[in-house]
N, C-alpha and C positions, 0 to 999 in steps of 0.2 A: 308325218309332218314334224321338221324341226320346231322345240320349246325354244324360245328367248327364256334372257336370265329376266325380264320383266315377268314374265307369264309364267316363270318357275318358283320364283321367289317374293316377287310384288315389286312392284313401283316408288316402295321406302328403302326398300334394302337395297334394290340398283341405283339407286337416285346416289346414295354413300357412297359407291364404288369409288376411287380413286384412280386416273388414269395410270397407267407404269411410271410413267417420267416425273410424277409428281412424288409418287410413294416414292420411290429412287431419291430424290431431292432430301423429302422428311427423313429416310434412313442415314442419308449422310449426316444431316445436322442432329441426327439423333447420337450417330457415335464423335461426334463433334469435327466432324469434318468442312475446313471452309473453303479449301480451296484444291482444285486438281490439278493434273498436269499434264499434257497431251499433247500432238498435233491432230489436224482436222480432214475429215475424208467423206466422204457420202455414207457410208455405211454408219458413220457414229455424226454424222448431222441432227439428226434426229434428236438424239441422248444429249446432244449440246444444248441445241434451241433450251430442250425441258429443263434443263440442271441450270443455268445462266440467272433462276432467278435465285435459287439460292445457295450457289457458291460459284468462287469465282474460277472462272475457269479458262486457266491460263497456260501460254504456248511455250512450247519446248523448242530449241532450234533444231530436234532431231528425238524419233522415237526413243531413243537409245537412255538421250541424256533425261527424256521425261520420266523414264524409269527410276533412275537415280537419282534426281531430285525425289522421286516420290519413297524412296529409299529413306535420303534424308529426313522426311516429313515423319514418315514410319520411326524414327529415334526419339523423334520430341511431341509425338501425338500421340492417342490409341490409333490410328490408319491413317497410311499412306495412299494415294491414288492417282493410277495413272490411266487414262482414257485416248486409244488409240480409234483406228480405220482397221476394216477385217484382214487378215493376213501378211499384207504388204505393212501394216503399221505395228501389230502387236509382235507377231516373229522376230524385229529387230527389237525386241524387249526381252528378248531369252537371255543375255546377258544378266541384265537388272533383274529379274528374277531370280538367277543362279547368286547372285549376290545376297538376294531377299531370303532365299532358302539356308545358307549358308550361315547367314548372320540372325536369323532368327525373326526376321522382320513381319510384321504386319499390313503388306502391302497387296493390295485390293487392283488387280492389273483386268481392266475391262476394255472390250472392243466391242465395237459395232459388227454386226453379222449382218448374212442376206436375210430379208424377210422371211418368214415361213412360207409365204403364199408365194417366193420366189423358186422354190425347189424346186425342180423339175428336170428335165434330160440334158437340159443347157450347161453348158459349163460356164461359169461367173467368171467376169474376165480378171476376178479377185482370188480367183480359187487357185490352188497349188496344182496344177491338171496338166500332165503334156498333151501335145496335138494326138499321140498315138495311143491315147489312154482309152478301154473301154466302160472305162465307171469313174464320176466326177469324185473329188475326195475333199468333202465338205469339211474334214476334223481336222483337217493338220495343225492349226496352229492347238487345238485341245491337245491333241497326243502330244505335240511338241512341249505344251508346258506341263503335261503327265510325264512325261521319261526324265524331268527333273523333280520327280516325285512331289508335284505340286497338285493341290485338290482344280481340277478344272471344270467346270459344266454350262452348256449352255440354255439358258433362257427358256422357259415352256410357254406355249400359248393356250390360247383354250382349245382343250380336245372333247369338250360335249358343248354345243350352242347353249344348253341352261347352265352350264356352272362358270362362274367367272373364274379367270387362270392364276394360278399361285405361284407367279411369277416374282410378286414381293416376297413370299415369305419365301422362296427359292432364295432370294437374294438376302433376306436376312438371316437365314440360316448359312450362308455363305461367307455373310461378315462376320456374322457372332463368332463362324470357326475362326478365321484369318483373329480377329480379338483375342479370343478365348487362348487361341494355341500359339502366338505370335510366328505364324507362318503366312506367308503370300499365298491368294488364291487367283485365279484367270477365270472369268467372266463373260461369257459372248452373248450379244442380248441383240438378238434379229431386230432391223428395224422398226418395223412395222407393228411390234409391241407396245414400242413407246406410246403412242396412241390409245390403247387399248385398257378398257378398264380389267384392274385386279384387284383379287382377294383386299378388305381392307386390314390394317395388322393393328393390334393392340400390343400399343410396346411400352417396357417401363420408364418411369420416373427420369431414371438415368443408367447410363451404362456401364456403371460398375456393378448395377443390380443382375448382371448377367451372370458375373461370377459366385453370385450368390444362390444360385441356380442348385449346382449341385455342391452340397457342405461337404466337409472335408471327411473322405472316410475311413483316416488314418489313425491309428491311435498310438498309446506310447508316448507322445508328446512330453508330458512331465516327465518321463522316468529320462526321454535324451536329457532334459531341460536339467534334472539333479547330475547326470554323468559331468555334465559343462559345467553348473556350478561348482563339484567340489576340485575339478582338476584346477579352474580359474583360484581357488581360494589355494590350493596348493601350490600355482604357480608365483615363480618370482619375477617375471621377464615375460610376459604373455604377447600375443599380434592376435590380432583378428584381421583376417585375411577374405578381401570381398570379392567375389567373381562376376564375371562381365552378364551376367543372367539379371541383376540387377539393374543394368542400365535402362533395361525396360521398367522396371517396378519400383517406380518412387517413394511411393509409402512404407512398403520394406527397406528400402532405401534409410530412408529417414528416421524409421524407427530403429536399428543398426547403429546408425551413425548417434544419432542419442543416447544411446548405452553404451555405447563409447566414451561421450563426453561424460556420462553420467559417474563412468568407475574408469575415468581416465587411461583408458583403454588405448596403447598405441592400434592403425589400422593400415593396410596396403593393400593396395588391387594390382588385378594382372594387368598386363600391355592391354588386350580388348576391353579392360572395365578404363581406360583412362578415359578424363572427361569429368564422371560421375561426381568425381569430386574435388571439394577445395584446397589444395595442395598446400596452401599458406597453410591449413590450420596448423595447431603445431602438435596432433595427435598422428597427423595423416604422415605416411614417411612414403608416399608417391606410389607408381606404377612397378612392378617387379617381374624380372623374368631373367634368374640365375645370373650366368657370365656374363650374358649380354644385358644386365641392368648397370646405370652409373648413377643412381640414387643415393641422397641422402640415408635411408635409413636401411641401406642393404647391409651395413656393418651388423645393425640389430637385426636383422634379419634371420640372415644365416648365422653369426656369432652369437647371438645374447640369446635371441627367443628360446625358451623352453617349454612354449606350450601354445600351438597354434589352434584358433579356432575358425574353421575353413567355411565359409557360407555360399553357396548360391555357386560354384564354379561348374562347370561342365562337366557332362558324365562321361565323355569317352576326352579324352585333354587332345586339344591339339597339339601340336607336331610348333608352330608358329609360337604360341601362348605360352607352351612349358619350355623354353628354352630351346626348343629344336630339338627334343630328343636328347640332348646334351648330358643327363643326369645332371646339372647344375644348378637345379634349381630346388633349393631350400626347403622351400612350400611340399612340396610333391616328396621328400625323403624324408621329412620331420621324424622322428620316433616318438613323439608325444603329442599327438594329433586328432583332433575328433572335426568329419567330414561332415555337413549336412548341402548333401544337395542343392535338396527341393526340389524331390519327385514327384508333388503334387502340383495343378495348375496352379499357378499366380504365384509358388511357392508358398501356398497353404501352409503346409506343415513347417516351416521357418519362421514364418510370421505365428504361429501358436509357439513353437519353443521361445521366441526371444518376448512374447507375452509373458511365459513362465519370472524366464530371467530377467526380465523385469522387475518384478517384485521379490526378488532375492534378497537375501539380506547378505550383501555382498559390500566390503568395503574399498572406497575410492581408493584411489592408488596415485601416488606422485609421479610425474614424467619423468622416465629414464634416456630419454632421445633428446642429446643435446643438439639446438638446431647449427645446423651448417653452416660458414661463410662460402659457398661455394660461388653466388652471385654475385656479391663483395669480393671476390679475390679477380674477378672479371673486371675490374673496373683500371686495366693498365692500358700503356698508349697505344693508341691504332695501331692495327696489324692487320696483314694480307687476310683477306674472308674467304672461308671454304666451309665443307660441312663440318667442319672438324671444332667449329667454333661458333657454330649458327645459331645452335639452340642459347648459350650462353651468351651471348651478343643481344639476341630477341628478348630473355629475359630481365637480362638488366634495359631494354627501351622499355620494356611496359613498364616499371617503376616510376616511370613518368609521364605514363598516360592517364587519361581523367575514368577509364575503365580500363580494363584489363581487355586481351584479345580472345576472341571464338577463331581457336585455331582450326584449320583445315589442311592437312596434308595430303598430298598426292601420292598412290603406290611409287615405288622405286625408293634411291635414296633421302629424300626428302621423308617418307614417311618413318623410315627407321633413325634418324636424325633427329625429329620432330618428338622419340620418347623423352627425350632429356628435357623436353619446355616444362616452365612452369603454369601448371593448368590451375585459372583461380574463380572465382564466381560467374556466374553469366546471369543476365536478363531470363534464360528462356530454357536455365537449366542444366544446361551442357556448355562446355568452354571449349571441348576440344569435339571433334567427328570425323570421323576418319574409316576407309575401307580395309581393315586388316587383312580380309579377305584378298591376296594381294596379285589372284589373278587376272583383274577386275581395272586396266588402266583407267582412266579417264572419267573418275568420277568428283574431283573437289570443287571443279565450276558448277557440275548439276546442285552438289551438296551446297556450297557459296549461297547458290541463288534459292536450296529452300530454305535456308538460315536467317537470308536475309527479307525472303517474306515472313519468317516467323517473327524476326526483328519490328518491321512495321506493324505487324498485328499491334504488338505490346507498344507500339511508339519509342522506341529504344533505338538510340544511336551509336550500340554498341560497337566496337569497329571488328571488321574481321578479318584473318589472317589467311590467307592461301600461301603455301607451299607447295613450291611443285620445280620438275627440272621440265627441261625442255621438251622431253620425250613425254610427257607425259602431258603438257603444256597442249603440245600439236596435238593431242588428240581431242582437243574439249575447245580449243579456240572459240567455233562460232555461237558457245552459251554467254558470252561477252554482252551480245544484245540484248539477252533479258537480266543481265547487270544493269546494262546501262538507261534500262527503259523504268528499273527501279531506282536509280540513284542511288547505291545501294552504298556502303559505307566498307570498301572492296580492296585490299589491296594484295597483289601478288607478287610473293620472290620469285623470283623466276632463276631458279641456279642454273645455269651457261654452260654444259659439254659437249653439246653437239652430238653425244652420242647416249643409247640405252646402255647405260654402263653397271648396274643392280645384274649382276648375274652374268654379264660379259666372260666369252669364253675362248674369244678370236677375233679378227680383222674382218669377217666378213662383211656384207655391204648393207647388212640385214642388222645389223647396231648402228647404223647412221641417219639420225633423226633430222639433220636441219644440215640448212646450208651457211657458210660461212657471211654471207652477203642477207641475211634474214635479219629485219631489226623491230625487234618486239614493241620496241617503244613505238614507233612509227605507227604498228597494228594499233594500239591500244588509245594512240590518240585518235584513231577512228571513230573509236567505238564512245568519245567523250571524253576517256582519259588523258591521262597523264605520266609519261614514262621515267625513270631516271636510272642511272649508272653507278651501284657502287660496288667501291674493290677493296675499301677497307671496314674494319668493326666501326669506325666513329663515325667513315660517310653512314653507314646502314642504321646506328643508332640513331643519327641525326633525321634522317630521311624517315625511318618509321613514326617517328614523333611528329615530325611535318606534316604526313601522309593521313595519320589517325586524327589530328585535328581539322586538319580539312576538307576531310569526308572525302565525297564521291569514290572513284574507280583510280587506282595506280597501279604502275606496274614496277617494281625494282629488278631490274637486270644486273646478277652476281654471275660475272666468268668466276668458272673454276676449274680449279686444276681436279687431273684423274688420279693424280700422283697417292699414293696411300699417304703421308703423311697429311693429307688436306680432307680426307674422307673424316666422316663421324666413325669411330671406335665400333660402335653396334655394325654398321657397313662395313667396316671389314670382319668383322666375324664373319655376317653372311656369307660375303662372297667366300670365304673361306668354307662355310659351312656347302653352298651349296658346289664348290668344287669337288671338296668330298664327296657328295651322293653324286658326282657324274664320274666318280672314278680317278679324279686328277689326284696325280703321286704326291705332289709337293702339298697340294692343300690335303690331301690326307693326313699326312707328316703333322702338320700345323694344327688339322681339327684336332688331332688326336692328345698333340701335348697341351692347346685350350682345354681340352676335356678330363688332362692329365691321364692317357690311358695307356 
């Protein structure tokens, strides 16, 4: 005779049970999660109804883009979350995923499954099965987000009638990892769970006490922390150099950035840590990556620094990050260099050395970085607008906005264009977000729209900036609606070629994104907005300034030319870099003498 968990255990302890949907709920508010992002299907019906009352759970015009917005979410939270339908909705999430994995993200990708008590010899008309198949294949979308080396499992229910099922703590050992490791995990949680009471969880205070879990089991600390002190008391011309590992960890962040100001310390991050920080200040000399950087303070860079201190960058350096392989990048050849990772979680062992150096008795140092007129020397009469002048155009508008902009670029040339901005405080953390990761089109509307719900959390009318060219445009259009269902404070360049031109390598019919007769504006006043047309730097100054005061949704339409003199400087490197890797003579020729080889 089957035991009940009443009859196993008593009528006080199952009375506490919590049903799944509920514990689900308390877990997300417990790592401070408010809001999801998904569309809606029978199989995660269920998981909706439960979650609705405590957070909001809000709609994607497409699986794809719900991913990416929950990408973005994952930059300025502890987790991101995206909530699909079983196979047909989470599969078109392997993208956003591969992006999550890539870039380091903490993004929590759950779909609704069949019930347990559905299994049986039928094939789900949701299951990946062909008509001539002799066995249904319930995992594909698990294997699918395993072969991106992502943690995936699905939901357990109770497999003894007396013990309630540990489906919570399944699920909160599944976020703590996605937290803990800042990598995306996949989730599939059979309907019929929801319902069902589970284990109750005793969780802490708060969830930083996770990482409190296991203490640091590194030692040495002081002795890196003396190595650093006595090269910095020797150097005359030092950088402290931040890597993109940081952009998750604020607090190291923060404490970094104060011992900086503290021994007046100049500092620079690579292309992926841009954003992190305040580019105005007058310690910070901006984002860097060898030949293709046009920074203020790449002179002291490469020329002046004699003693670099390297924090928090990557352990294996991208190919994107370091220059392309290029050897031209400063950071990466230094001869007088000390590296600290942060091979421990959270960067443990970084956050104890800069403890050390803290309490050094280390003497301030005067600023040897005189600041640049670079955005002052922008201020001549209107001229034809191309990439070649976009960033510096943008820069001197915001000088006249009541905030500065939360930039968002789009892969292609807009993103490689979009290094030269000037990135300065934000409401929410971040000024600038962007997919480096750049095989990944069509992500700055999802990112837009988590931005701009993290914007209304805080009640901040920050305005924000989208870049994007055409080709990249068309592929995210219909996120426009959850723009405009937020009012959101929106506005995009839209740079004019009609064609996928970042990497173009012939006439074929496969770089032709749009048609001649397509008028964006037209689209955009559908959606609430408001379109306009400029073809000079002082229409486009004028117009951003209009734009960011009057809030809602806009869209600015920039024709431009493909001509190289109208490209951003960083864009034609690439395309020169990536001629070279496919073999092309003349851009061979060219990388080689960029490289001087």
């Amino acid at each position: 005779m089957a035991t009940s968990i009443e009859q196993n255990f008593g009528n006080e302890y199952y009375r506490q049970l919590p049903l799944l949907g509920a514990s689900l709920g308390e877990l997300f508010a417990f790592f401070g999660v408010k809001r999801t992002y998904g569309v809606g299907g029978d199989f995660v019906a269920n998981l909706i109804n439960a979650l609705e009352s405590y957070v909001e759970v809000l709609p994607s015009s497409n699986e794809m883009h719900a991913g990416f917005s929950a990408c973005a979410q994952a930059e300025l939270n502890p987790l991101g979350v995206c909530m699909t339908t079983y196979t047909v909705g989470s599969l078109p999430c392997i993208s956003a995923a591969a992006l999550a994995r890539t870039e380091g993200l903490p993004v929590v990708f759950i779909s609704g499954a069949p019930g347990e008590n559905e299994i049986n010899s039928h094939a789900l008309h949701h299951s990946v099965h062909p008509h001539t198949a002799w066995a249904t294949d319930l995992d594909a979308a698990l294997n699918a987000f395993r072969a991106l080396g992502i943690r995936a499992e699905r939901l357990q229910g109770q497999r003894h009638s007396g013990q309630p099922n540990i489906a919570a703590e399944q699920c909160l050992e599944l976020l703590t990892y996605a937290y803990l490791n800042r990598q995306p995990v996949f989730i599939e949680i059979p309907r019929d769970l929801i319902s069902q009471p589970t284990q109750s969880l005793h969780l802490p205070k708060h969830v930083t006490q996770l990482r409190r879990v296991q203490p640091l089991s590194l030692s040495g600390a002081e002795l890196i922390a003396r190595e650093i002190e006595f090269k910095l008391a020797q150097a005359r011309s030092p950088l402290v150099f931040l890597g993109e590992k940081l952009r998750l960890n604020q607090e190291l962040l923060e404490q970094i950035i104060s011992f900086c100001q503290q021994l007046g310390l100049p500092y620079a991050t690579s292309w992926f840590g841009k954003g992190m920080l305040d580019e105005s200040d007058p310690l910070c000399l901006g984002s860097y990556n060898g030949a293709f950087s046009d920074i203020e303070g790449k002179a002291y860079i490469e020329s002046v620094a004699d003693y670099v201190l390297e924090l928090a960058t990557a352990i294996s350096p991208s190919d994107t990050n370091n220059a392309f392989s290029s050897q031209t990048h400063a950071v990466d050849s230094h001869p007088n260099k000390t590296m600290l990772k942060g091979t421990s979680k959270w960067e443990q062992d970084i956050s104890v050395v800069m403890t050390y150096l803290q309490s050094a008795a280390l003497a301030p140092r005067t600023l040897l970085v005189e600041p640049s007129s670079t955005v002052a020397a922008a201020k001549t009469a209107s001229v034809l607008l191309g990439y070649h002048n976009l960033a510096a155009t943008i820069n001197l508008a915001q000088q006249a906005l009541f905030k500065p902009y939360i930039f968002v670029p789009e892969v292609g040339n807009s993103l490689f264009a979009s290094f030269e901005l000037e990135v300065l405080s934000s409401d929410i953390g971040r000024s600038y977000l962007a997919n480096p990761w750049y095989a990944a089109m069509g992500t700055s509307l999802p990112y837009a729209r988590a931005i701009a719900d993290q914007l209304a959390e805080v009640d901040s009318s920050q305005p924000v900036l989208v870049l994007t060219g055409d080709g990249g445009f068309n592929f995210q259009a219909n996120e426009l609606i959850n723009l405009q269902k937020l009012g959101a404070n929106v506005t995009i360049i839209y740079m004019r070629n009609n064609i996928f031109h970042l990497g173009k390598a012939g006439d074929a019919p496969v770089y032709e994104c749009n048609h001649l007769e397509f008028d964006p504006k037209l689209l955009i006043s559908a959606y609430g907005g408001q379109g306009h047309l400029c073809e000079t730097t002082g229409q486009l100054i004028d117009s951003l300034v209009q734009t960011a005061t009057a809030g809602g949704l806009h869209l600015i339409e920039i024709p431009t030319s493909t001509e190289p003199e109208h490209q951003s400087e960083i864009t034609k490197k690439l395309n020169t870099y990536i001629g070279f890797r496919n073999g092309d003579v003349a851009a061979t020729s060219a990388w080689n003498t960029l490289c001087e080889r």
